[in-house]
N, C-alpha and C positions, 0 to 999 in steps of 0.2 A: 279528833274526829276528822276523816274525811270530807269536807263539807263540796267535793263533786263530786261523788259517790261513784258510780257505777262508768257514767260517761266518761271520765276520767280515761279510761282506754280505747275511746272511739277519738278524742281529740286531736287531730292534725299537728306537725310543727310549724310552729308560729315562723314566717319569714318575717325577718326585721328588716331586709332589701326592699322588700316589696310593700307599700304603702297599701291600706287597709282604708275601705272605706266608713267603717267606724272608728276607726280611730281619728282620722281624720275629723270625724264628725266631733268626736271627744274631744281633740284640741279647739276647735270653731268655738264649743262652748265655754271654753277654759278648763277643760280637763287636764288631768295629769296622767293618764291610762293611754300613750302613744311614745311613737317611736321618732327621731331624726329625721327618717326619710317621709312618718306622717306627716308634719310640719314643713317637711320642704315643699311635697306637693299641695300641700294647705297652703302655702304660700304664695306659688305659683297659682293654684285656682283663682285666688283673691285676690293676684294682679292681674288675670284676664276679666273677674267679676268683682270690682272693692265691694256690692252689696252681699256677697257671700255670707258674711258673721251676721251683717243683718236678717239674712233670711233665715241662715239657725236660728236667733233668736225668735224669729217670728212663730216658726215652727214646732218649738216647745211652747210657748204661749197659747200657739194653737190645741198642742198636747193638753195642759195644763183645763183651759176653756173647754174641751170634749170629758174630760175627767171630771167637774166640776157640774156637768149637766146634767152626767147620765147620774152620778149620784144624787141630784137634786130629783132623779127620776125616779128612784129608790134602787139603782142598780150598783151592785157593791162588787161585780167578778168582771174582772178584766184580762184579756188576750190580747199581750200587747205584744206582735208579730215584727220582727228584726226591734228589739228593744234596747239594741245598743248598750254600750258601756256606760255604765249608771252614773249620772253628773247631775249636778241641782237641776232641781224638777222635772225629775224621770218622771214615769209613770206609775214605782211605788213609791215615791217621798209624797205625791200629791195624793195619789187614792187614800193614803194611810191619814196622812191629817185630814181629808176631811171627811172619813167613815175607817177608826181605826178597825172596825171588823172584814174591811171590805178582803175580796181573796184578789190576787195578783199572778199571773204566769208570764213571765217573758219569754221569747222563744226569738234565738239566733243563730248563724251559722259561722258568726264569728268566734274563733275560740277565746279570743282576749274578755269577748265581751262576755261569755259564757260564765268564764271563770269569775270573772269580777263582779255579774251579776248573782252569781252562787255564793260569793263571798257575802254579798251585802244580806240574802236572804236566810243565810244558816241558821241563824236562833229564829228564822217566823214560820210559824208551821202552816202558816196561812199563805205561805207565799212561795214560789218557785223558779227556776231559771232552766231552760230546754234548749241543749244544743241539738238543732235541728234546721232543715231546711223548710222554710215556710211555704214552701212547692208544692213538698209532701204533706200535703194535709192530712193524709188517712192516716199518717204517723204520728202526727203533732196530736192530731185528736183520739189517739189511743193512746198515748203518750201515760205513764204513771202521774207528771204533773196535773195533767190535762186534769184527767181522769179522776183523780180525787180531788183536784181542787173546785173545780168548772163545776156545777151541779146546772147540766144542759137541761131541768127543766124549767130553769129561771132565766131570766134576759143576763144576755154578756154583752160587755163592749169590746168589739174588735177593732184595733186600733192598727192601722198600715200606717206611720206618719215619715214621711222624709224615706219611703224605702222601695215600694212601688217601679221608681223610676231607676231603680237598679235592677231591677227582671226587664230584659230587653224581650224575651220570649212572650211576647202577649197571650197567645193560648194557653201558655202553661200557667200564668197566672190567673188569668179569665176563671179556669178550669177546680184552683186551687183554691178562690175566693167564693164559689158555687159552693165547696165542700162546706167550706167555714160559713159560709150564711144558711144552709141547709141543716148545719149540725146543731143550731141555735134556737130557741124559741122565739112566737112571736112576743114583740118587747123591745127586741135586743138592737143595739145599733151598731155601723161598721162605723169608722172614721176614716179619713184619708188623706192625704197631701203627697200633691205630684208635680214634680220640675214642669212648667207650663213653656209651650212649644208655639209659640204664636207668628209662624212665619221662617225665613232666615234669619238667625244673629252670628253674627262675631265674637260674640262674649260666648254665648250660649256654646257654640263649638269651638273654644278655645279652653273651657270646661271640660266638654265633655271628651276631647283630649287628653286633659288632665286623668280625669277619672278612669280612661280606659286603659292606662297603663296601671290602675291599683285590683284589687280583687275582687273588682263589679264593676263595669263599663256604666254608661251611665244612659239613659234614652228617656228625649222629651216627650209628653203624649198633649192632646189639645184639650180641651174642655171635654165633646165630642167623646174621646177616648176615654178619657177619666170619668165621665159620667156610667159609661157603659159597664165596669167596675164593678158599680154596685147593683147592678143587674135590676131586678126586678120593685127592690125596695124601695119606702118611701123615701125621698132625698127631702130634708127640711126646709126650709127657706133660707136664703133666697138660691138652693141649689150648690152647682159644684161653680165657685167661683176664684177668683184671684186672691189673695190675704184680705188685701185693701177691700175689695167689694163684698167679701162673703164671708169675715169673723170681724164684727162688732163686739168685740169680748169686753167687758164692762175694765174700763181702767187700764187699756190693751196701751202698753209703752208703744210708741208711733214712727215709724220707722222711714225710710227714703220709699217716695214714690213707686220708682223703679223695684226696689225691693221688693213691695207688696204687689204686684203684680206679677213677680217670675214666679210664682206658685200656686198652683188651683187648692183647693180642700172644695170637702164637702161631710156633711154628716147625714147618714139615712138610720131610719128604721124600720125593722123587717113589719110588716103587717100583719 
């Protein structure tokens, strides 16, 4: 069996020159789903930022804590939006253990990540993987995954973690996050985590250097920015905050200082 079905002919050629920012992200975590030139730039990031791997780590942790809530919420359908290349404690290894009926859609516009995420999901008929840009929301959400997986008259979790601050275009995002909170019932929550911009740094633009030679530039937004995101929704306590001030996750591995503060999160819900 085909197990990328149809998309399989819309898929792009993968440039191995040009570094990927999921891939990149895939090695930070100790993936194996990357290329030479992902790891050189990983490299490079991580000497202008050593807390780099820290912050992946934090980020999935954070993933891990937003998966672990909304299920304790009774919420089992998950929209996890740029879903990256599937590495311990994506966001179907975590929904599945702890609600194996829960439903799952990834949706990226990376093809690596496409593929590997359709690889991991082929025998679950409960679960899916959408090459697609998370932009286009009228597409994602008429999407065949979407669409039979999602049952929009139950609460979903819609999860942006670590990817936000690769859409430099704020209105087009603003715009496409309007769609997907609109198409959800009240219940439902968004998540978020975005590279926090607190001024000028040296590190921060020696980064974002980095990232703008790979297939998404990279832009910091402030608290301010990030909150406006979630638009109208309830934001939980204590708001959109840094790692360190705004996820207390029960047993949360403790990371550099520094670390937990290059990253806002926040978790709302729609009213």
């Amino acid at each position: 069996m085909n197990v990328l079905g149809e998309q399989a002919a819309t898929l792009p050629e993968v440039d191995p020159q040009r570094p990927s920012v999921a891939r990149i992200y895939n090695y930070l975590l100790g993936g194996r789903h990357n290329f030479a030139v992902d790891r050189q730039a990983a490299v490079a990031a991580r000497g202008a930022m050593p807390d780099l791997p820290a912050i992946v780590r934090l980020n999935r942790q954070f993933l891990g804590e937003v998966v672990r809530r909304a299920t304790e919420a009774g919420i089992d359908q998950f929209l996890d939006l740029g879903c990256g290349i599937p590495a311990a404690g994506n966001t179907y290894d975590v929904a599945r253990r702890l609600d194996p009926a829960s439903r799952v859609v990834g949706v990226d516009l990376e093809p690596v990540a496409f593929v590997h995420a359709r690889r991991q999901l082929a025998d679950d008929p409960a679960a899916d993987a959408l090459y697609a840009d998370l932009l286009d929301a009228d597409q994602v959400l008429a999407s065949p995954p979407v669409r039979d997986l999602i049952d929009r008259d139950r609460p979903v979790c819609i999860l942006l973690v670590s990817v936000a601050h690769f859409v430099p275009d704020t209105e087009r995002l603003t715009t496409a996050l309007a769609a997907y909170r609109a198409a959800v019932p009240t219940g439902s929550l968004l998540a978020l985590t975005h590279a926090c911009r607190k001024g000028p740094s040296p590190q921060v633009e020696q980064v974002r250097r980095v990232y703008n030679n790979t297939t998404a530039p990279l832009v910091a937004r402030d608290a301010g920015e990030t909150t406006a995101l979630f638009g109208d929704w309830d934001l939980r306590a204590p708001g959109v905050r840094t790692f360190g001030d705004g996820c207390p996750t029960p047993g949360r591995q403790s990371e550099s200082e520094s670390a937990e503060q290059a990253f806002l999160v926040g978790l709302a819900v729609k009213p």
